[in-house]
C-alpha positions in Angstrom: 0.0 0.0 0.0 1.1 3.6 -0.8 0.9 5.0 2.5 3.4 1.7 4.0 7.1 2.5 4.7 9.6 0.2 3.0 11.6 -1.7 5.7 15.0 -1.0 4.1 13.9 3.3 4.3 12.8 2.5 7.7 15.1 1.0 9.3 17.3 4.3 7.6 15.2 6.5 9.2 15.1 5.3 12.0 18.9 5.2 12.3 19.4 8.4 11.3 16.8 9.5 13.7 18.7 8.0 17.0 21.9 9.7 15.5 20.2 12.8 16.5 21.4 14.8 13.2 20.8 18.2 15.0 23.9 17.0 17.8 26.3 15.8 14.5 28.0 19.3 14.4 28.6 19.1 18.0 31.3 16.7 17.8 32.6 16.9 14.4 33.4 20.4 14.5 35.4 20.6 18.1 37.7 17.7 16.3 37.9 20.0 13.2 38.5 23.1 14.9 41.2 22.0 17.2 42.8 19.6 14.1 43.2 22.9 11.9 43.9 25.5 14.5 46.5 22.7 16.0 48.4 23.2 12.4 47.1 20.1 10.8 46.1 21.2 7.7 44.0 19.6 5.1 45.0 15.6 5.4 43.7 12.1 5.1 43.3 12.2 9.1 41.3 15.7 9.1 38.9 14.4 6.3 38.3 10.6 8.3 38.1 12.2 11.7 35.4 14.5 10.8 33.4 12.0 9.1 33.6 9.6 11.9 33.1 12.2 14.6 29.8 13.8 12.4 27.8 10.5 11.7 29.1 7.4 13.0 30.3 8.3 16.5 27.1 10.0 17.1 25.0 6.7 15.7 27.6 5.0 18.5 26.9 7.5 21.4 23.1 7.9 20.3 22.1 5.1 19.4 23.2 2.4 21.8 21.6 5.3 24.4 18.0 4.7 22.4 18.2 0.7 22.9 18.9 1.0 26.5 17.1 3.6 27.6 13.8 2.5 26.0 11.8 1.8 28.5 12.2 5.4 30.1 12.0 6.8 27.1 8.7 5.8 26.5 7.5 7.8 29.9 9.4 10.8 28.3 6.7 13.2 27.2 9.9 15.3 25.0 11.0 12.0 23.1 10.2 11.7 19.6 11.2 14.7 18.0 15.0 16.6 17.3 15.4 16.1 21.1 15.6 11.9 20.7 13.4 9.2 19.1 11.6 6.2 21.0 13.7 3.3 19.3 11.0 0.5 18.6 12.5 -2.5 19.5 12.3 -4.4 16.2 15.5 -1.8 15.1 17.6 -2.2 18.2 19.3 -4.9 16.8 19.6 -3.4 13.7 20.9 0.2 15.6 23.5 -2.2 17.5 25.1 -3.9 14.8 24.7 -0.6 12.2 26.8 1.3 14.8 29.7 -1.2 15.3 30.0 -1.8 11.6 30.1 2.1 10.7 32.5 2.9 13.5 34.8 -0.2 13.5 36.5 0.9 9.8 37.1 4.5 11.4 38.2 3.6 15.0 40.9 1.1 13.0 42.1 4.1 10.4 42.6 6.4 13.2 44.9 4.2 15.3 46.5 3.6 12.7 47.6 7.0 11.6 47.7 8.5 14.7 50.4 8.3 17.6 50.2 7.0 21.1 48.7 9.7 22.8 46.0 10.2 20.3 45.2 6.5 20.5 45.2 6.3 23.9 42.5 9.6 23.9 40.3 7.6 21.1 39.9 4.9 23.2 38.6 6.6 26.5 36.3 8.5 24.4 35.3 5.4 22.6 34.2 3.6 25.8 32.9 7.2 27.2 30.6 6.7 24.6 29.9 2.9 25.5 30.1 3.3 29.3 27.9 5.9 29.3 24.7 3.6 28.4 25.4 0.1 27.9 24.0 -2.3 30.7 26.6 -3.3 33.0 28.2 0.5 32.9 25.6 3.1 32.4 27.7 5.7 33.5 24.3 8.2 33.1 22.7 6.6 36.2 25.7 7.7 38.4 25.6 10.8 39.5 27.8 13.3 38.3 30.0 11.1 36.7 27.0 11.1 34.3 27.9 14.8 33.7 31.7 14.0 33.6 31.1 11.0 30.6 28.9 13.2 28.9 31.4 16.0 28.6 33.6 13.4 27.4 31.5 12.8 24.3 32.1 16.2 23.1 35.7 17.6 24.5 37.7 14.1 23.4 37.3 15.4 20.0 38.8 18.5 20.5 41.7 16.4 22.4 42.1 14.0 20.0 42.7 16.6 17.3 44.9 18.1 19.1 46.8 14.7 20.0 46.5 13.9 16.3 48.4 16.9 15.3 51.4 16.5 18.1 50.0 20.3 19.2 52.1 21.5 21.9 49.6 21.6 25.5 50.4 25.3 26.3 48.4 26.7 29.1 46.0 28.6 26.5 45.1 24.8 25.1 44.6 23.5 29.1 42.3 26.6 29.8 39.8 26.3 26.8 40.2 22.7 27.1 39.2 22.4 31.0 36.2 25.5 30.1 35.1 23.0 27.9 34.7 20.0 29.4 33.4 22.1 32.6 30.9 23.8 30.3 29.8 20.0 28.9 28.7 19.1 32.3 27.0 22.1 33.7 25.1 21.4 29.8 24.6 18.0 30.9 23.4 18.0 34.4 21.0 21.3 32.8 19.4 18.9 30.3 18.7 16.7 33.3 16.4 18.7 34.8 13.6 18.4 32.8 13.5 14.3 33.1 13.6 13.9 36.4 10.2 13.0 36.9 10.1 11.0 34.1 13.8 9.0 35.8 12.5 8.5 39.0 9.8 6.7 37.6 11.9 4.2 35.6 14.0 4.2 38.8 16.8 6.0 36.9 20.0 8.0 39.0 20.8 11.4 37.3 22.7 14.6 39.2 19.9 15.8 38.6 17.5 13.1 40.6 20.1 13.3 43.4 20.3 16.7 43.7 17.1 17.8 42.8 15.8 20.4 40.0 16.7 23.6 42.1 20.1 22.6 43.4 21.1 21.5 39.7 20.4 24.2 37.9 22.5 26.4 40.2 25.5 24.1 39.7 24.8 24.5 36.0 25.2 28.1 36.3 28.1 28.0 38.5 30.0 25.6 36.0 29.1 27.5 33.2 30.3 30.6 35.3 33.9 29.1 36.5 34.3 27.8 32.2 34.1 31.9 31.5 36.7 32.8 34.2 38.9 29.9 32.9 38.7 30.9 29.3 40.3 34.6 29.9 43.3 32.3 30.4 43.3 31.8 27.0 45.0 35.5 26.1 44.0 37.9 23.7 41.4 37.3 21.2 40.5 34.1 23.0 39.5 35.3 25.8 36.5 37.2 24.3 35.2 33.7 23.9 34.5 33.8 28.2 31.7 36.3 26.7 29.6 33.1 25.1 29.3 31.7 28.3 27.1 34.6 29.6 23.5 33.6 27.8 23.9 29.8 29.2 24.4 31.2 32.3 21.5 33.7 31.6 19.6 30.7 30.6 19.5 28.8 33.8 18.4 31.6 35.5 14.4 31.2 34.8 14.6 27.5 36.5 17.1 28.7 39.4 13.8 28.2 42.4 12.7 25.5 39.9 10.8 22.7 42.0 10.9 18.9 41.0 7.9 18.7 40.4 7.9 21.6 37.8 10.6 19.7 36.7 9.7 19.6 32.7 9.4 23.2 32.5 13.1 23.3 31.7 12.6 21.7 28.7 12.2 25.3 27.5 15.4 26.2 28.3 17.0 23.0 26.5 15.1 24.1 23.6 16.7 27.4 23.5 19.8 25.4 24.6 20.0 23.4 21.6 19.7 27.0 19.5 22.6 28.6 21.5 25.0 26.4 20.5 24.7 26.9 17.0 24.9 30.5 17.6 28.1 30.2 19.7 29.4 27.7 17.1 29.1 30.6 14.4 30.7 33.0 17.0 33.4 30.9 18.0 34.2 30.5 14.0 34.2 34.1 13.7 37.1 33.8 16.9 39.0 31.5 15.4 39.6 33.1 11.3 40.6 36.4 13.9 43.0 34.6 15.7 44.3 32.3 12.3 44.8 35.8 11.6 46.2 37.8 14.1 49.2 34.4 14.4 
């Protein structure tokens, strides 16, 4: 019938849908930027680290997070739309299998070209990405190493770009480095927030869960706060970029008294979240052609 999917461009969709295509940027391009800005240049490892770190990694990290997490996720009023899909069950296998075989071919490649160090850093943020979901680990359901492994996901590519490269860990590097990862898991334990009705239910541990919605949302804001001081380390232009930090911090502000119970009104705030960071992406760009410049 004309109005039935074909199982081959459903099971696609599907896929693509738990790779969460609006998150791809957000770990291909902090690989990218700290590969180029590193002195790397325009190689076989920039163009194979980017297109592992834009699709695959994210089918890795998202999608093993869909299979386990499907029984919460189908007490989550926000699943089903750029924010995460229900997985039917009938494609975990599929999702599982699809995200070793896409992966596998990079993960190899990358060892290979790369050095000790950056091997070493590909495989703690391979099994970040593992750990944080798959039974037996589920690193999300400890708190606030749940924030830690999150910020994992998205600050190993900037580290193994720069390990890649052989870049030379000046105190600038350390500074924006640390901001990041500090800014990762005040973004973390913020997105937290709004489930924590919907976790306690299924009996899942968050920061968020153990420290409640109002306590949370203040570390959020502190952590975003202390990744701002840290990033006028960085010297001049780089330390404009401690002003980017100021509308997450503005942000968490609404849900700072927030209540548990009014827990899922901070899914506004995500929204808006999700929006910021392609704004600061652009900005940070705009940062980094003025200080490819300035060098």
């Amino acid at each position: 019938m004309s109005g039935e999917r074909h199982p081959v461009s459903e099971g696609l969709r599907n896929l693509i849908g738990s790779s969460r295509p609006v998150s791809w940027i957000n770990t291909a391009y902090p690989f990218a930027a700290a590969y180029i800005m590193a002195g790397g240049g325009m190689t076989a490892e920039l163009v194979i680290g980017t297109l592992w770190f834009l699709i695959p990694y994210n089918l890795l990290m998202y999608g093993v997070n869909d299979v386990f997490d499907y029984e919460s996720d189908l007490r989550n009023p926000r699943k089903g739309g750029i924010e995460g899909v229900v997985l039917s069950k009938r494609w975990h296998r599929l999702t599982i299998i699809a995200a070793i075989v896409t992966n596998l071919p990079f993960i190899i490649a990358l060892a290979i070209m790369g050095n000790a160090l950056s091997t070493v850093v590909l495989g703690i943020s391979v099994f970040a990405v593992i750990a944080y979901s798959a039974r037996g680990l589920r690193f999300k359901e400890k708190p606030v190493l749940d924030s830690a492994t999150s910020a994992t996901h998205f600050v190993s590519p900037a580290v193994f770009g720069l390990a890649l490269v052989g870049a030379d860990w000046s105190a600038a590097i350390i500074c924006a480095l640390v901001a990041f990862f500090l800014w990762g898991m005040a973004s973390q334990a913020f997105g937290a927030i709004q489930d924590i009705q919907a976790d306690r239910e299924a009996e899942i541990s968050s920061v968020a869960t153990w420290l409640g919605a109002r306590a949370t949302a203040r570390a959020a804001a502190a952590g975003y706060s202390i990744a701002g001081l840290l990033l006028l380390g960085t010297g001049w232009p780089g330390a404009l970029s401690a002003l980017l930090v100021l509308p997450y911090v503005a942000n968490t502000i609404p849900y700072l008294n927030l209540s548990d119970e009014q827990c899922e009104e901070a899914n506004r705030g995500w929204r808006r979240f999700i929006w910021l960071n392609l704004l600061s992406g652009f900005l940070v760009t705009q940062l980094f052609i003025w200080i490819a410049y300035a060098s």
